[in-house]
C-alpha positions, 0 to 999 in steps of 0.5 A: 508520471508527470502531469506536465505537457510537452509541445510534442504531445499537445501537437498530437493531441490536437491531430488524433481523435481521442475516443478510440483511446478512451474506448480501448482503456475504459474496456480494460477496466470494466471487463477485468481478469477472471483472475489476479489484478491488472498490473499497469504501469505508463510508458514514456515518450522513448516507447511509441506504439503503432497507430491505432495501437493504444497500449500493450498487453502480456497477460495481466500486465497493461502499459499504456503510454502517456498519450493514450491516457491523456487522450483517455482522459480528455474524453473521461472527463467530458463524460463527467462534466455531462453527467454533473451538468445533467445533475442526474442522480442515476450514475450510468455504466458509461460514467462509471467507466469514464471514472476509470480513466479519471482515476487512472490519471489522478488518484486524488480525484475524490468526484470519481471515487465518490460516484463509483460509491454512489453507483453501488450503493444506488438499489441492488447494486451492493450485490458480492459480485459488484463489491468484489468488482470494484475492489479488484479495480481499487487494488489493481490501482493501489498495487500498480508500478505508479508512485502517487496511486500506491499512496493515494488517500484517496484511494486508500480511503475509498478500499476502506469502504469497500471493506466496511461495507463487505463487512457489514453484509457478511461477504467473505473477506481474506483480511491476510490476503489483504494485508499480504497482496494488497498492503505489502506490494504497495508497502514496497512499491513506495517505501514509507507508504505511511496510508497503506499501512493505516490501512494494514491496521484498520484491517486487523482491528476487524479480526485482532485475533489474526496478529500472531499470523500477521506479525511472521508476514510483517516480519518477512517484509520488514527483513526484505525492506529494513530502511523503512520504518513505516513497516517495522511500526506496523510489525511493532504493533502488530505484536502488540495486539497479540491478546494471548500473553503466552503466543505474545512472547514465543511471537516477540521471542520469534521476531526479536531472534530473527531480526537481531540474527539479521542485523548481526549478519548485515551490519544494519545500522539505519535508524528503522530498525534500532528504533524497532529494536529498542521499542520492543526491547523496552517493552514489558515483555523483555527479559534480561537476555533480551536485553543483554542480546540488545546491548551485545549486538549494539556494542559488536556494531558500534565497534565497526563504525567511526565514533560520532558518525551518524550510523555510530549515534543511531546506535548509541542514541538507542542504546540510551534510549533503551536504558532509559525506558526499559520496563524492569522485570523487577519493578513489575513484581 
């Protein structure tokens, strides 16, 4: 959503009264679905609602139009501005829930993130109710139809702290679910989510011992999402930290047939996914069908493709590549 205002908005802005804009989203925000995450997304100025009308709601699925959330906004942040002024060191639920709509109107705004920390931190607040509260607040956002909160540092940084914190009070923590509903639908909502997959990774360091299970979710995503590299790293890594050398193999033997099958059936020449096929080939566990099955499917793809095209020297650029680099059985022995 662009952040820029037109004059038509600015003229409203300036006849409505913006608090029962305020009141109806923050609500939204501090008395969250028993169940599931909201899915919000912004309306444009093609869909004017009713007055006295200030978003709509199926289920958990929110649209608010930009309107309402500018006018949200200007009383959010007035809420703010009292409570730095006031420099009180007791963080209100009304200010909490300003921090929403500021949040909700710009993701990087790190004075909100961090007095949502402030407030659970403050004595007794770090209850697994609380913690879990606001980790559906963060998620709802990070998971949201709205380009620049998918990939927000910002509130990438501030779930992690949710998690490191659940973590070391022994609270109960679904790291696939995690890596699943949270990283993946973001994952896909913002191709080359470069944030949310470091946040993929921080969350299997916790229990590497998941890697073997992650890796056949990562795989799912990757052959639904082949352009985007940042997916197929994850997957790359992901078979990586597999500390069973057996349960490595039958995983990389796994990926490596279904992906090969895949770019066979498809014809995927894009430079994601031969970079993913020539690192693991070149890896260690590699045997000399593995390679053999690599160069057939290259030479059966570059047959179909006009020499010196850029699809045609993705695929001979990784064919070289991994020749060059490969770890020889041999020269392990």
């Amino acid at each position: 959503m662009s952040r820029a205002l037109d004059k038509t908005l600015l003229s409203q802005l300036k006849l409505e009264d913006p608090r029962p804009a305020y009141d109806d989203l923050s609500r939204l925000f501090t008395n969250l679905p028993e169940l599931g995450l909201l899915e919000i997304e912004f309306l444009g100025q093609s869909h004017q609602l009713e007055p006295g009308v200030n978003f709509l709601q199926d289920g958990n699925a929110i649209a608010i139009p930009k309107l309402r959330l500018i006018q949200a906004f200007f009383v959010a942040r007035q809420i703010l501005q009292g409570h730095l002024e006031n420099a009180s060191t007791i963080v209100s639920n009304d200010v909490v829930a300003a921090t929403s709509i500021l949040l909700l109107m710009d993701p990087e705004h790190l004075t909100a993130a961090n007095i949502r920390k402030r407030a659970l931190s403050a004595s007794g607040n770090l209850t697994q109710q609380n913690l879990k509260k606001e980790t559906q607040f963060v998620d709802a956002l990070l998971t949201a139809r709205l380009h620049r909160h998918t990939k927000s540092p910002t509130l990438w940084s501030h779930r992690r702290w949710l998690v490191t914190t659940c973590w070391a009070l022994d609270i109960t923590w679904s790291i696939q679910r995690d890596i699943q509903d949270v990283v993946m639908i973001a994952g896909g909502r913002h191709p080359r989510n470069y944030v949310a997959w470091q946040h993929a990774r921080f969350l299997l360091d916790l229990d590497p011992s998941l890697a073997a299970t992650v890796s056949s979710d990562a795989k799912e995503f990757c052959l639904k999402h082949h352009s985007d590299i940042s997916g197929w790293a994850f997957l790359s890594d992901c078979i990586i930290q597999i500390r069973d050398k057996k349960s490595q193999s039958l995983v990389y033997s796994s990926v490596l047939e279904d992906v090969l099958s895949m770019v066979e059936s498809f014809r995927w020449t894009n430079e994601s996914v031969w970079v993913f096929l020539r690192t693991i080939i070149a890896r260690e566990h590699a045997n000399e069908d593995d390679f053999t099955r690599f160069i057939a499917t290259n030479d059966k793809l570059s047959a179909t493709v006009p020499r010196s095209t850029p699809q045609w020297i993705i695929m001979e650029r990784a064919r070289e590549w991994c020749s060059k680099y490969r770890v020889s059985k041999t020269c392990q022995t």
